[in-house]
Structure formats: structure tokens, C-alpha cells
MITIDREN-261523 format. One line per 5 residues: number of its first residue (from 1); for each residue x, y, z of C-alpha. Coordinates in steps of 0.25 Angstrom, whole numbers, always signed. Layout:
<martis>
NUM) X:Y:Z | ...
</martis>
This chain:
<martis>
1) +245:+106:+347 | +233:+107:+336 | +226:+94:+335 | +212:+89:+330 | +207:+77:+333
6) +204:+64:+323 | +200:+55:+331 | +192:+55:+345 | +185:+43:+350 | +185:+37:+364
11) +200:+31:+369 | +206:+38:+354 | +210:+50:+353 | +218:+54:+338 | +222:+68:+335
16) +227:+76:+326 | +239:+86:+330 | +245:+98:+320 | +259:+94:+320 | +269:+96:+311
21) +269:+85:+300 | +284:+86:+293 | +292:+86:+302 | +284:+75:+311 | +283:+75:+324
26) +288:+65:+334 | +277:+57:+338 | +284:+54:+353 | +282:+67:+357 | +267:+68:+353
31) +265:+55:+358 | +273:+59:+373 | +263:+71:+375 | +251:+60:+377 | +257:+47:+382
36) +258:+53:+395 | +241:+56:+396 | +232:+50:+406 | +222:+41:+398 | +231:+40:+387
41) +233:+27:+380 | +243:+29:+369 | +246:+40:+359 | +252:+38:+345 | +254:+52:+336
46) +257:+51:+320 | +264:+59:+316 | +262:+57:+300 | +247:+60:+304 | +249:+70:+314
51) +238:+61:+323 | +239:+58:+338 | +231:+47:+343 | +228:+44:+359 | +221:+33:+365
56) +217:+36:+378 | +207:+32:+389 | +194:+37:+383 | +192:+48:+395 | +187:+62:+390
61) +198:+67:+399 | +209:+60:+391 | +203:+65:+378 | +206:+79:+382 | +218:+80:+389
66) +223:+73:+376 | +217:+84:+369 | +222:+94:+378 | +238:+87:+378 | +237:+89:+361
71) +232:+103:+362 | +245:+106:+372 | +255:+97:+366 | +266:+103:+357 | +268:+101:+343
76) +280:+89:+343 | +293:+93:+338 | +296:+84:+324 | +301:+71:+325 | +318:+72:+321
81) +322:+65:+309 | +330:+54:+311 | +345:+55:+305 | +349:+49:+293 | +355:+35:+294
86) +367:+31:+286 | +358:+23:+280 | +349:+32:+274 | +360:+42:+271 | +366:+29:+261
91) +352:+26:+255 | +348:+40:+252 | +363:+41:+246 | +361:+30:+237 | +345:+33:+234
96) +351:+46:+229 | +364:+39:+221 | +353:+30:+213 | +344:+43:+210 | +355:+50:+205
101) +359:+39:+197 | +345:+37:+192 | +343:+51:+189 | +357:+51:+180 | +350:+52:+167
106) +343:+63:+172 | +357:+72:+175 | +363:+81:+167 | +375:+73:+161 | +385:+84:+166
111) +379:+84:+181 | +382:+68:+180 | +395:+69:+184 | +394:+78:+196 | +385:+68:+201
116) +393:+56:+198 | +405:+62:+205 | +397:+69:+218 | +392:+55:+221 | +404:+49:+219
121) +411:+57:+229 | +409:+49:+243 | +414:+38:+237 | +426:+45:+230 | +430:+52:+245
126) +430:+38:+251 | +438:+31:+238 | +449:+46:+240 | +448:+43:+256 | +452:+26:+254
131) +464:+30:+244 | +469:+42:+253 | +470:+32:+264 | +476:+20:+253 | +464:+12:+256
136) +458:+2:+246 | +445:+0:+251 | +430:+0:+245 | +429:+16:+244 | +441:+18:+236
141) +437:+6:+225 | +423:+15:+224 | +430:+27:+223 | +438:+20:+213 | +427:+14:+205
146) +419:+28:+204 | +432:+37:+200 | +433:+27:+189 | +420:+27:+183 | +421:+42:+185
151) +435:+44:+179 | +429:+38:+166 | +418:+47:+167 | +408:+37:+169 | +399:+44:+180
156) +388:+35:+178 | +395:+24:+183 | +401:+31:+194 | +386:+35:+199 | +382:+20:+198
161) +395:+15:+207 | +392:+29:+216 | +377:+24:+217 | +380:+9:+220 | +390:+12:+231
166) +381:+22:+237 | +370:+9:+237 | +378:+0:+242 | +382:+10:+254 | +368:+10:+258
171) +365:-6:+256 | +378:-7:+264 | +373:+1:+276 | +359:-3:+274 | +364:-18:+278
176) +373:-13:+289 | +360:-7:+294 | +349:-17:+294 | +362:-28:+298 | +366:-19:+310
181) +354:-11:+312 | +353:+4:+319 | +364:+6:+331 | +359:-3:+345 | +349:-12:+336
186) +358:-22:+329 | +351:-30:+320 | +341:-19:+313 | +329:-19:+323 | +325:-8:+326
191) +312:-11:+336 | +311:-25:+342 | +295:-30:+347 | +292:-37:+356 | +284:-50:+348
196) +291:-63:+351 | +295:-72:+340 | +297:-85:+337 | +304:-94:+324 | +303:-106:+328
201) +307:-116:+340 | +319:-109:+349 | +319:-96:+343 | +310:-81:+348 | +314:-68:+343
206) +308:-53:+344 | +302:-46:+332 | +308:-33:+328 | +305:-22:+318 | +314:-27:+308
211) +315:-42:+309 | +315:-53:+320 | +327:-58:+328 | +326:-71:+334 | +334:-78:+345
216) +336:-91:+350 | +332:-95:+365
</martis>
């Protein structure tokens, strides 16, 4: 791997490695190759800044079997994206619905329609599905509200109803998440430290990324 050094002074070692940028690369494998050195202290890469920095024992030897490591080492495969939530699939859904709406005057009066309709169409599939199965439930009465506005040609309104249930979807979800949090971390903590806390006479708690849950004992 190419590299050029930044920073040498003794104990800190920081370098600069020629790896692609977009995608990033996973920082764990760069870090793995070096944590297992002799003299080695700790080793944290960034992979915005494409910089690797050691702290090792201040020996010459160490210094260049570093060296030597980050001329041998290969270039890291990139980092994977992480999927999509639900979550994120709702907010960009109605990020998009509020542009679209924003962006109406801007539409060619006889494209408006098509728009209306087309964004219109998960919640008029739900409103067909609940009649079909003889189901008065929440998706036929939206279905119901949106074929009306659009029976009487007002497509406008239709967009607005369209964009507010697709807000309200992610609001929904957005509370089932942060109340439930991620699958096996109920409660929305995500990384718990290990700093005691105390609120008082009788109560201790551990700090967390996201909050503070306190106990009785």
C-alpha cells in the first residue's frame, strides 16, 4: 500500500495511506493488520482523512516494522452500506411528498394530475384491498377521502391528504422506534458506558448514549 508519512516524532507515528475515498474503507480491517505488532500501543485509522496513527514504544525497530507492515499491507475492501430501515424508507417517502407538493406551482398544469394520482396509488391498493375483504378499517376511509377529492377533480387536495398520511406514517414509526428501539435493545440505547450515576438518595443508574436508565436498589 502507498503511504507518506505526516507525522513522525518519538512514541507517534501518523501516516498517510492512498486508499480509495468513496467508497470508504472499513477502518477495522486497517486497524486488525497493526494491533497485533510488538511495541504497539493502539492504532486508530480515519477514513474521512485517509490518515493512520500508531502509538507505539519509541524503539527504531518498531518504527520500521510499522513501516514495513503499511508498505505490505493491502488496500481494504470498502466499508458495506448498511440497508435501509423502514424508517428511512418512510422519511425519505415523505421528504419527497413535501417537495413534490412545494414544487407544484412549478408543474405543468397537465402533469399535475399524474402526479396526484401516482402518489395516490399505495393508499388506494390498501383502501381496493380492505373493501375486497368487506373491512372498515383506517386504509379504506383514506382511500375513501382521496377518491373523493379526486372525483371532484380536486387534485391539489388529494396531494395535501396523500403528503399528510405519508408524514404521519413516518411520525408513527419514528415513535415505535425510539419507544421500542433496534431488535435485542429495548428501550432505544444503542451503547451503554460504564460511568455510575446517581439521582438522589436510593437510586444508581448507568449512562448510555441516548439517555440514562436509573434503577432502585
Amino acid at each position: 500500500m502507498k503511504y507518506s508519512i505526516v507525522q513522525d516524532i518519538p512514541g507517534r507515528l501518523r501516516v498517510f495511506l492512498t486508499v480509495p475515498r468513496f467508497p470508504a474503507v472499513d477502518r477495522c480491517q486497517v486497524e486488525a493488520q497493526f494491533k497485533d505488532m510488538a511495541g504497539v500501543e493502539s492504532v486508530s485509522f480515519s477514513p474521512r482523512t485517509a490518515t493512520l496513527l500508531v502509538r507505539h514504544d519509541r524503539k527504531h525497530a518498531t518504527r520500521v516494522a510499522i513501516l514495513e507492515r503499511v508498505a505490505a499491507a493491502p488496500i481494504p475492501s470498502p466499508r458495506r452500506a448498511k440497508p435501509e430501515t423502514e424508517l428511512e424508507q418512510k422519511k425519505k417517502t415523505a421528504v419527497r411528498a413535501g417537495l413534490m407538493l412545494l414544487a407544484r406551482p412549478l408543474i405543468p398544469p397537465p402533469i399535475r394530475p399524474v402526479l396526484a394520482i401516482y402518489g395516490a396509488l399505495p393508499y388506494l391498493k390498501k383502501g381496493v384491498i380492505a373493501l375486497r375483504r368487506k373491512e372498515l378499517n383506517v386504509d379504506l376511509l383514506d382511500a375513501s377521502a382521496i377518491s373523493a377529492a379526486m372525483a371532484t377533480r380536486e387534485f391539489f387536495t388529494a396531494s395535501v391528504i396523500v403528503t399528510l398520511l405519508k408524514v404521519g406514517d413516518y411520525l408513527s414509526r419514528s415513535a415505535i422506534t425510539l419507544r421500542s428501539g433496534p431488535a435485542g435493545n429495548p428501550g432505544g440505547f444503542s451503547r451503554t458506558c460504564s460511568t455510575p450515576v446517581t439521582n438522589g438518595p436510593g437510586w444508581s443508574g448507568t449512562v448510555q448514549r441516548y439517555g440514562c436508565r436509573l434503577r432502585r436498589w
